[in-house]
C-alpha positions in Angstrom: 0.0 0.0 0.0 1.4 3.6 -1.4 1.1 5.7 2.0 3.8 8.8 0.9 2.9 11.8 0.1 1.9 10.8 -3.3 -1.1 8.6 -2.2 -4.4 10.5 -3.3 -5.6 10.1 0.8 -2.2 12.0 2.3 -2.7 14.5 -0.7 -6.9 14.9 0.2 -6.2 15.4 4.1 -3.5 17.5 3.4 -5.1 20.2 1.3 -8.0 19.8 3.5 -6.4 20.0 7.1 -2.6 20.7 6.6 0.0 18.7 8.0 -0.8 14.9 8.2 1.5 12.1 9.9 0.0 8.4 9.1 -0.9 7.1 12.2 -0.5 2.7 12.3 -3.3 0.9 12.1 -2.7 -3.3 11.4 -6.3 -4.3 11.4 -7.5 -1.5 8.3 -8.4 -2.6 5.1 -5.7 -1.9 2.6 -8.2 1.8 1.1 -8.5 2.7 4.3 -5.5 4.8 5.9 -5.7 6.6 9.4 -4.1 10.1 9.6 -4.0 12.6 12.5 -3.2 16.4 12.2 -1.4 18.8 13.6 -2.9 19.2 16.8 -3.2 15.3 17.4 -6.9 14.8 15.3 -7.3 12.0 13.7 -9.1 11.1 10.1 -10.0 8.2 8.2 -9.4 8.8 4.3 -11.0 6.2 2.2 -10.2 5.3 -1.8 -12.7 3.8 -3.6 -11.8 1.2 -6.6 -15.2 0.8 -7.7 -17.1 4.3 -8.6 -20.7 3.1 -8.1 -19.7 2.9 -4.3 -17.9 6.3 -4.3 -20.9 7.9 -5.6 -22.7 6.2 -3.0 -21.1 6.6 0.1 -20.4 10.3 -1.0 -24.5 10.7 -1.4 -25.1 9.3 2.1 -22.5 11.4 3.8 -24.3 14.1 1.7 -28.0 13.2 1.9 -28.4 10.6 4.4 -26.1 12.0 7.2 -28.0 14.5 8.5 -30.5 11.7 10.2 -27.5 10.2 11.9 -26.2 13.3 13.5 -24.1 12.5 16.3 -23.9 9.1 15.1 -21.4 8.5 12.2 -18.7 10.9 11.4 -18.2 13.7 9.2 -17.1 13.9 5.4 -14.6 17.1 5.3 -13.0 16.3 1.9 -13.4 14.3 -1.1 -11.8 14.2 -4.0 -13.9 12.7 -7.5 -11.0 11.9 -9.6 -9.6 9.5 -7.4 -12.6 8.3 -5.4 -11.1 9.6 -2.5 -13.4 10.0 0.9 -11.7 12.0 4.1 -14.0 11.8 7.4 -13.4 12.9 10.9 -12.7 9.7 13.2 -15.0 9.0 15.8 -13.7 8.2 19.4 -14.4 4.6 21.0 -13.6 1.0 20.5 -15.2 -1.1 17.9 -17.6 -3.1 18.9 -16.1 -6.4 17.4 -13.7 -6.3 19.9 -16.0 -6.8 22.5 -16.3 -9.7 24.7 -19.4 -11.8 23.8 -22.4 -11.9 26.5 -20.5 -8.6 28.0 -22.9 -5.8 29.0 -20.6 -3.7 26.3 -21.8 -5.7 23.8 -25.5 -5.4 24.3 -25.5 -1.6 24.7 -24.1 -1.4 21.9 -26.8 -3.3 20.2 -28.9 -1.5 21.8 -27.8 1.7 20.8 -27.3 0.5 17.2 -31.0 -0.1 17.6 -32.1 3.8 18.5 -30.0 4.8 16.0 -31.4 2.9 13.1 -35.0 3.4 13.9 -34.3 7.1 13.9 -33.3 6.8 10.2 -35.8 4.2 9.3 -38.2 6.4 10.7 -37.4 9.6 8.9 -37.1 8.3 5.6 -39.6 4.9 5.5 -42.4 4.7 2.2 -45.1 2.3 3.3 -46.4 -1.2 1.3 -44.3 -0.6 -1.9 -44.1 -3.3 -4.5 -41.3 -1.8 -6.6 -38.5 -3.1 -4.0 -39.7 -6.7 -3.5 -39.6 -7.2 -7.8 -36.0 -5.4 -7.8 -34.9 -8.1 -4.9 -36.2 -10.7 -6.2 -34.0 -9.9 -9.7 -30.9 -10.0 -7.2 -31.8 -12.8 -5.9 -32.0 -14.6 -9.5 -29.1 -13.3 -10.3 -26.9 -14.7 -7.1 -28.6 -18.4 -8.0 -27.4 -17.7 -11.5 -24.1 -17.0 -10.7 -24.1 -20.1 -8.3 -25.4 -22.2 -10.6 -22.1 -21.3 -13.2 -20.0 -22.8 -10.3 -21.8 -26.0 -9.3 -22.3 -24.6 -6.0 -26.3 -25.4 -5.6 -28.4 -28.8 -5.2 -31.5 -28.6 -7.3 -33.3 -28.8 -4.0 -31.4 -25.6 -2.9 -32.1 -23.9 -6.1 -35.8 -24.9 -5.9 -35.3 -23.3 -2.5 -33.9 -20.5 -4.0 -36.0 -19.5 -6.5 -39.6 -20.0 -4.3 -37.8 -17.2 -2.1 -37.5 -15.1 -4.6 -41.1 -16.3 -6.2 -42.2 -14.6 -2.8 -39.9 -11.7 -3.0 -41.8 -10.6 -6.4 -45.4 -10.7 -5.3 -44.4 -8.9 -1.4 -45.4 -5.5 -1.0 -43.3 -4.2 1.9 -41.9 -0.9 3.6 -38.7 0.8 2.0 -36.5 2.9 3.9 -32.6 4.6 3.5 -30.6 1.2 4.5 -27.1 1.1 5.8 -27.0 -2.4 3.8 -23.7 -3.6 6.2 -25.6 -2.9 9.6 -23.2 -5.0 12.0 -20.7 -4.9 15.0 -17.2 -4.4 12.7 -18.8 -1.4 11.4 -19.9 0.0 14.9 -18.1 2.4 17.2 -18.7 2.7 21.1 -17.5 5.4 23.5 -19.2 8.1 24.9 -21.6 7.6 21.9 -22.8 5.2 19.4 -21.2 6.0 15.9 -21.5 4.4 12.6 -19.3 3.5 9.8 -19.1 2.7 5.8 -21.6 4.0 4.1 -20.9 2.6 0.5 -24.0 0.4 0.4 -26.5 2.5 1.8 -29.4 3.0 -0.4 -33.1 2.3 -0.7 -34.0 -1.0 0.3 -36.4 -3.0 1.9 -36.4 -1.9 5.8 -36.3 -5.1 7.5 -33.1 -5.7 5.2 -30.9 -3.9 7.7 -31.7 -7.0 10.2 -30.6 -9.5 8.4 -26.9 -9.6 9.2 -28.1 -9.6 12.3 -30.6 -12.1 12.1 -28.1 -15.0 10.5 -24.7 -13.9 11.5 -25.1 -12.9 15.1 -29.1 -13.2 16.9 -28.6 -17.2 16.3 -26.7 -17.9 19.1 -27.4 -14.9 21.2 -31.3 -13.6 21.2 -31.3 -11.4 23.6 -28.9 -9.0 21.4 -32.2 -9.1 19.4 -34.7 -7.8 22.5 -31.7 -5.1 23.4 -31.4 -4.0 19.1 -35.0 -4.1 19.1 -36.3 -2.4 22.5 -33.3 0.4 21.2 -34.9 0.2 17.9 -38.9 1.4 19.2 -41.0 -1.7 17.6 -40.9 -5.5 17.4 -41.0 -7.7 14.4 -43.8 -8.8 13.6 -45.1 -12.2 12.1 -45.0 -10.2 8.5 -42.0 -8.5 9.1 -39.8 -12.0 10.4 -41.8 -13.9 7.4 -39.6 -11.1 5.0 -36.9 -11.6 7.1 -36.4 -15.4 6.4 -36.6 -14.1 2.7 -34.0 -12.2 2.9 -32.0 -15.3 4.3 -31.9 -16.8 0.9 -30.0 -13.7 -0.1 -27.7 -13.9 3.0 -27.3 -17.8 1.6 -26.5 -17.7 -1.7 -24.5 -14.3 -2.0 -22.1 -16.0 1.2 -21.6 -18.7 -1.2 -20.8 -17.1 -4.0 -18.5 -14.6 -1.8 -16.7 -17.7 -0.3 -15.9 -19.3 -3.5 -14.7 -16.4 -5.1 -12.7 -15.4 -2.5 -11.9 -18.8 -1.2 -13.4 -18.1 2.0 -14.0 -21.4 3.7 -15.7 -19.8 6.7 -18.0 -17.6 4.7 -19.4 -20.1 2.7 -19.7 -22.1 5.6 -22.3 -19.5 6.4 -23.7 -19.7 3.8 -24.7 -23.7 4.0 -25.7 -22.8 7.1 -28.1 -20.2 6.5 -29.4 -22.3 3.7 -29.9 -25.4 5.6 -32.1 -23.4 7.8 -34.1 -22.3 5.2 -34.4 -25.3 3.4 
C-alpha cells in the first residue's frame, strides 16, 4: 500500500487539514489509511476502486447523514478523480472487539437499535411493490451465478428460487438502508457511531436486520430484544416472514463470496443459512 505523500488520501487530508502524519493501524483494510493532524486529530481517508460505491457513500455522507447526527462521522473532503473520501474519526472501540455476552456488547446493540429506527423512521415509504420485484431480480441473479459454479443442489435452487417467487409478489416498507448494519462497522464510547456508508441505499427496511438475524441473533437472542427495545418496535409475524426471505439472499450471495474469495468460513455460512431455510 502507497502511503507517501503521493497517495491521493495524504494528498486529500492535506489540502483539507494541513499537515498529516500516518498514524499505524494493522487491522484496516488496505483503502482505508488513518491520519492525524497537527494538533493530534485523527481522520479516516478512504479510496474507492469501484465508482458506483464512491458515488454512493459520497451521497449518504451528503443526503443521508444528517438523520444520523451524532452518530457517524463527518465527510470534510473528497476528491472525484480518485474516489477519494476523508471523514473525521470517531472516538471509542469497535464493537467487534468486545467480549461476547459482555454488557458492552448489548449496549451497543442497543444503541445500534435507537440509531437505526431514527433513520428508518425519517425516511420509511409504506407497502411498496417496486422493492420486493427489484430483490427478487438479485436474488436470480446470485442463484445464476451459483449455478455457473456448481455450487447449488436442485433442492437448494428450488429453494432458491420459491424465495425469490415470494420476493416478487411482497409488497413491503422501504426505507434509506445502511445495507452492512453490523458490530465491525460500529463504534462505542461516549456515543454510538457508525461507519461505511458505500451500500447505503433504498431497500427494503427489514433488510438492515438481516446480518443480524443470520450472522449474530442465532446464538445470542437477547442481542435481538436489546437492538430491538433500542430500535422502538418489534418484528412482527410479517416482518420475520420477509426476514427469512432475505436469508436466501444472506445464503446464496455468502456462497458465491466464499468461492470467489476462497473463504471457507464464509461459505460455511452460507450452507448454514441455507440449511435453515431449506
Amino acid at each position: 500500500m502507497i502511503t507517501d505523500l503521493s497517495d491521493p488520501r495524504v494528498e486529500l487530508a492535506r489540502q483539507t487539514v494541513g499537515a498529516v502524519s500516518i498514524v499505524a493501524e494493522p487491522t484496516l483494510p488496505p483503502r482505508l489509511l488513518c491520519l492525524a493532524d497537527a494538533h493530534g486529530r485523527k481522520y479516516f481517508a478512504k479510496q474507492h476502486e469501484n465508482r458506483e460505491r464512491y458515488v454512493r457513500e459520497t451521497i449518504a455522507y451528503l443526503t443521508w447523514g444528517r438523520h444520523l447526527e451524532g452518530h457517524a462521522p463527518e465527510l470534510i473532503g473528497r476528491q472525484d478523480s480518485t474516489r477519494t473520501l476523508l471523514v473525521t474519526a470517531m472516538s471509542g472501540s469497535s464493537v467487534e472487539t468486545f467480549a461476547p455476552g459482555s454488557p458492552e456488547e448489548e449496549q451497543a446493540h442497543h444503541d445500534a437499535g435507537v440509531v437505526l429506527g431514527r433513520l428508518h423512521r425519517a425516511t420509511t415509504v409504506a407497502h411498496t411493490g417496486a422493492i420486493g420485484a427489484d430483490l427478487a431480480q438479485r436474488l436470480l441473479g446470485w442463484i445464476d451465478r451459483a449455478d455457473r459454479v456448481e455450487l447449488l443442489s436442485a433442492t437448494e435452487r428450488g429453494s432458491l428460487r420459491e424465495a425469490a417467487d415470494a420476493l416478487a409478489g411482497t409488497l413491503m416498507d422501504s426505507a434509506i438502508c445502511h445495507l452492512d448494519y453490523q458490530p465491525r462497522n460500529w463504534i462505542l464510547g461516549e456515543r454510538f457511531g457508525i461507519y461505511d456508508f458505500e451500500h447505503m441505499r433504498r431497500d427494503a427496511r427489514i433488510r438492515d436486520f438481516a446480518r443480524l438475524e443470520f450472522r449474530r441473533w442465532q446464538a445470542a437472542p437477547h442481542l435481538r430484544d436489546a437492538f430491538l427495545s433500542g430500535y422502538g418496535s418489534p418484528l412482527t409475524g410479517t416482518d420475520q416472514r420477509l426476514l427469512e426471505r432475505f436469508g436466501a439472499i444472506e445464503a446464496v450471495t455468502a456462497l458465491v463470496r466464499g468461492h470467489e474469495q476462497d473463504n471457507p468460513a464464509l461459505s460455511a455460512h452460507g450452507r448454514t443459512v441455507l440449511a435453515r431455510l431449506s
